[in-house]
C-alpha positions as CSV (number, residue, x, y, z in Angstrom):
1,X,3.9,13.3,9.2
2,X,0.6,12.9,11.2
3,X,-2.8,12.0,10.1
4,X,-4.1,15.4,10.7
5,X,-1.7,16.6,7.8
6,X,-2.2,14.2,5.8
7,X,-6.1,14.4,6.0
8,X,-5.5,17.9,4.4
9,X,-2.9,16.6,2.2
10,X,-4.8,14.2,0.6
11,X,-7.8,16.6,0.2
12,X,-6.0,18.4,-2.1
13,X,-4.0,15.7,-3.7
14,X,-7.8,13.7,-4.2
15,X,-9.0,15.7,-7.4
16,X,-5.7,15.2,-9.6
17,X,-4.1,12.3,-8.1
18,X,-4.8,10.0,-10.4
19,X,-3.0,12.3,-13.2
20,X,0.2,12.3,-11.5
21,X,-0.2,8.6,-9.9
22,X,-2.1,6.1,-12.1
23,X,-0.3,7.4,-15.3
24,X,3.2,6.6,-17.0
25,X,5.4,4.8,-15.3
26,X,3.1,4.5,-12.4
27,X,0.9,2.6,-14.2
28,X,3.4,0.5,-16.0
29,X,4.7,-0.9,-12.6
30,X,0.8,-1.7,-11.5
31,X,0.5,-3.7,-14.5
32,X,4.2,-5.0,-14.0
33,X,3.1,-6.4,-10.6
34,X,-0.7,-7.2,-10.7
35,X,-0.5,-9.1,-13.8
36,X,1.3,-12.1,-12.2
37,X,-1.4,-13.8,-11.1
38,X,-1.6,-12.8,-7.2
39,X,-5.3,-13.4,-7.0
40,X,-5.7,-17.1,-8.1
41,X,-6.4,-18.2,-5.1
42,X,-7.9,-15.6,-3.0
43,X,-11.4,-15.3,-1.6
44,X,-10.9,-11.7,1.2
45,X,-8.7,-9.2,-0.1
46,X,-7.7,-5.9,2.0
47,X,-6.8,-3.1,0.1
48,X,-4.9,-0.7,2.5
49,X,-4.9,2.8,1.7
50,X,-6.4,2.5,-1.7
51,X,-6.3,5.9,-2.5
52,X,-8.2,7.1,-5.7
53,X,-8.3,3.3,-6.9
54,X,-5.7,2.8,-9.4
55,X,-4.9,-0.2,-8.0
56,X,-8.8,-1.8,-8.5
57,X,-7.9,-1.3,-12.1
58,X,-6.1,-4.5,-12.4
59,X,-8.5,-6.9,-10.1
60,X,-9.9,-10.0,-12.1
61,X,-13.3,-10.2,-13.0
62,X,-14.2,-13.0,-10.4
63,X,-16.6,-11.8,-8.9
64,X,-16.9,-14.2,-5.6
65,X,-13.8,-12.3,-4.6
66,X,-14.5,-10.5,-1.4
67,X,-12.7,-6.9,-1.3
68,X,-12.7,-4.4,1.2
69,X,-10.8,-1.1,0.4
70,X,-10.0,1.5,3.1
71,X,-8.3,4.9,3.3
72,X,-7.8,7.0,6.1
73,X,-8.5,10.5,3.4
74,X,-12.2,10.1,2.6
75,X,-11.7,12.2,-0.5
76,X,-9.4,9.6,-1.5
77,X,-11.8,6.9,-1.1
78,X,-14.8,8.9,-2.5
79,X,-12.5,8.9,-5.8
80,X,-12.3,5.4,-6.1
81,X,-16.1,4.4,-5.1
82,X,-16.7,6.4,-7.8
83,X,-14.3,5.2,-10.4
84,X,-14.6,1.6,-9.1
85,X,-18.5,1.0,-8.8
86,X,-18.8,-2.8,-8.2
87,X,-21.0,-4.9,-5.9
88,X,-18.0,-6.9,-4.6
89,X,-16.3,-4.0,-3.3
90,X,-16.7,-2.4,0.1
91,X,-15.2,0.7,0.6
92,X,-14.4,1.7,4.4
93,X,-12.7,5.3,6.0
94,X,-10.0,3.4,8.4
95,X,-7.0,4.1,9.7
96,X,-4.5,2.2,8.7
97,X,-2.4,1.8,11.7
98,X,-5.4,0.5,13.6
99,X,-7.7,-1.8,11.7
100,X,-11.0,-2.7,12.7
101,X,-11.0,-6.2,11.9
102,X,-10.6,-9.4,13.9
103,X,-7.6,-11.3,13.5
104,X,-6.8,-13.5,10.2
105,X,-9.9,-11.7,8.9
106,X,-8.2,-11.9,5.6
107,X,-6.5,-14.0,3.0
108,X,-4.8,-11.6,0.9
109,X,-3.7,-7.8,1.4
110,X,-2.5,-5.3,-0.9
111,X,-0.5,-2.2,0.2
112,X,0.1,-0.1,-2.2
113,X,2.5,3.5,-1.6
114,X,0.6,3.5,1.9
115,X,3.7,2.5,4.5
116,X,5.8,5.3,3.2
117,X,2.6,7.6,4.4
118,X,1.4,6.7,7.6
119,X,2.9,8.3,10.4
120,X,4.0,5.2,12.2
121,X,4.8,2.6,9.4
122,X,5.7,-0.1,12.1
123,X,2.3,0.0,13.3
124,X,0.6,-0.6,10.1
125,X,2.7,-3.5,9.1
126,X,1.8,-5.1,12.3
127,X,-2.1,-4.5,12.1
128,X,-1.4,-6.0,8.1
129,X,0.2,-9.1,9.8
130,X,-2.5,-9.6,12.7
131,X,-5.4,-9.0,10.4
132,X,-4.0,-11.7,7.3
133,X,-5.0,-15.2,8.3
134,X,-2.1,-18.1,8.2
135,X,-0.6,-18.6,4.8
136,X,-2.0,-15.6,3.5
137,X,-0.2,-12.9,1.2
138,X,0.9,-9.4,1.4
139,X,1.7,-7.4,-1.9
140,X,3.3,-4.2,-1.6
141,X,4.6,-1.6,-4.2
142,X,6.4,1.7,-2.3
143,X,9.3,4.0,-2.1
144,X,11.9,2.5,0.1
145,X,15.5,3.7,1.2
146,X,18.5,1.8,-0.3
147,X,19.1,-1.9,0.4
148,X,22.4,-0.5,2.5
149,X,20.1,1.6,4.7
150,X,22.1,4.9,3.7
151,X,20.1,7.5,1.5
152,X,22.5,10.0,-0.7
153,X,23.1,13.6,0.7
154,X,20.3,15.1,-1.9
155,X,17.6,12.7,-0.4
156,X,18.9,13.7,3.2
157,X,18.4,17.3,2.5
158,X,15.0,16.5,0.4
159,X,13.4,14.4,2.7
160,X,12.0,16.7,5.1
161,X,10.1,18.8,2.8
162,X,8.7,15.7,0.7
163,X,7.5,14.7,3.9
164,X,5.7,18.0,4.0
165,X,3.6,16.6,0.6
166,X,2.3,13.8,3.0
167,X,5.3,10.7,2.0
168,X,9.2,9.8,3.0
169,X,11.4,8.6,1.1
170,X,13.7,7.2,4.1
171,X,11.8,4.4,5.2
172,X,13.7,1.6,5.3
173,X,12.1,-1.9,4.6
174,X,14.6,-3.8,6.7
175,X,14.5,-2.0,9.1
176,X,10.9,-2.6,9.2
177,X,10.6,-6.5,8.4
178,X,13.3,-7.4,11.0
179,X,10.9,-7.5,13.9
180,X,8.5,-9.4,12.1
181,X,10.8,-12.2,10.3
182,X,9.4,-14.6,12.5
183,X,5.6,-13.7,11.8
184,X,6.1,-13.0,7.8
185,X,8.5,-14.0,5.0
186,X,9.3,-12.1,2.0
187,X,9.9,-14.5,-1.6
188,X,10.0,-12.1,-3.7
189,X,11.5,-8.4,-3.7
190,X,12.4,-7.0,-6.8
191,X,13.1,-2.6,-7.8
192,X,10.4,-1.9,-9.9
193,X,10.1,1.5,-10.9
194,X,12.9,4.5,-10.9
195,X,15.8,2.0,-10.4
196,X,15.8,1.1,-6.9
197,X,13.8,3.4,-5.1
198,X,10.3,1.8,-6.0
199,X,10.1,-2.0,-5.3
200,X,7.1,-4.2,-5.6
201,X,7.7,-6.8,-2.4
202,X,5.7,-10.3,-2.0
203,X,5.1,-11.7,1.5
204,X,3.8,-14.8,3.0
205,X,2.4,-15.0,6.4
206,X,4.0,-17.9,9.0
């Protein structure tokens, strides 16, 4: 995967995403996660790679939260200004794997089927990390290989052509956190959607 792909990707995906990916059990893990309460205490929230929106769905009403939403597909994004029109949200073309934000910029982020998307998922998480301010919270809900790091032959074979509809299904979050155990720690990891292939994951920033 590479940005240029997925730019033309999500241009097609943009005008019907929201019936595949903001419906069934899609939706029933949003509302799984976001109704725990992850937002009691935050004041700047990042959404990374908020696609269409579906996510914005489930924000409370406060309305002294400060919430910047960016996408790297700007048919994405132009979905969800339009289905999410409030004054508290700012919605931002980025790249994900190279924020323009200062450091700790941010007290909470939510990253949402975005690291199995970009083409260098390391990256990202980093820029999440540097970009979250001490104490703060990252939620994620993605695809993620097994626990064990091993995906079955029929993923092996699968997973090049999925990545050809702008995702992989081989990224392993272990793999990932390792080199950043020291800067973030995970309390909560539980497989959310499609037994454990879909996990919503609950980090706190050193």
């Amino acid at each position: 995967m590479n940005n240029t792909w997925n730019r033309v990707i999500y241009k097609a995906w943009a005008p019907f995403y929201d019936r595949v990916f903001n419906k069934g059990m899609f939706r029933e893990a949003r509302e799984a996660i976001f109704q725990r309460q992850l937002f009691s205490r935050s004041k700047r929230v990042l959404y990374v790679g908020v696609g269409t929106g579906a996510d914005l769905a489930f924000l409370p009403s406060n309305k002294e939260l400060k919430i910047t939403a960016i996408d790297y597909s700007q048919d994405m994004l132009a979905q969800a200004a339009k289905h999410h029109q409030r004054k508290n949200i700012i919605f931002t073309q980025m790249d994900a794997q190279q924020l323009a934000f200062a450091d700790e910029s941010f007290d909470t982020i939510v990253a949402s089927l975005i690291l199995s998307v970009v083409p260098d998922a390391d990256r990202a998480f980093q820029e999440m990390i540097r970009v979250l301010e001490k104490g703060g919270q990252i939620i994620i809900f993605d695809k993620f290989a097994p626990k064990g790091g091993k995906l079955s032959f029929v993923k092996k074979m699968m997973r090049p052509f999925i990545s050809l509809a702008g995702t992989d299904i081989g990224l392993s979050f272990e793999k990932l956190v390792y080199p950043h155990r020291h800067a973030a720690e995970v309390f909560e990891d539980e497989d959310i959607m499609l037994g454990d292939m879909y996990r919503y994951i609950h980090l706190k920033k050193r």
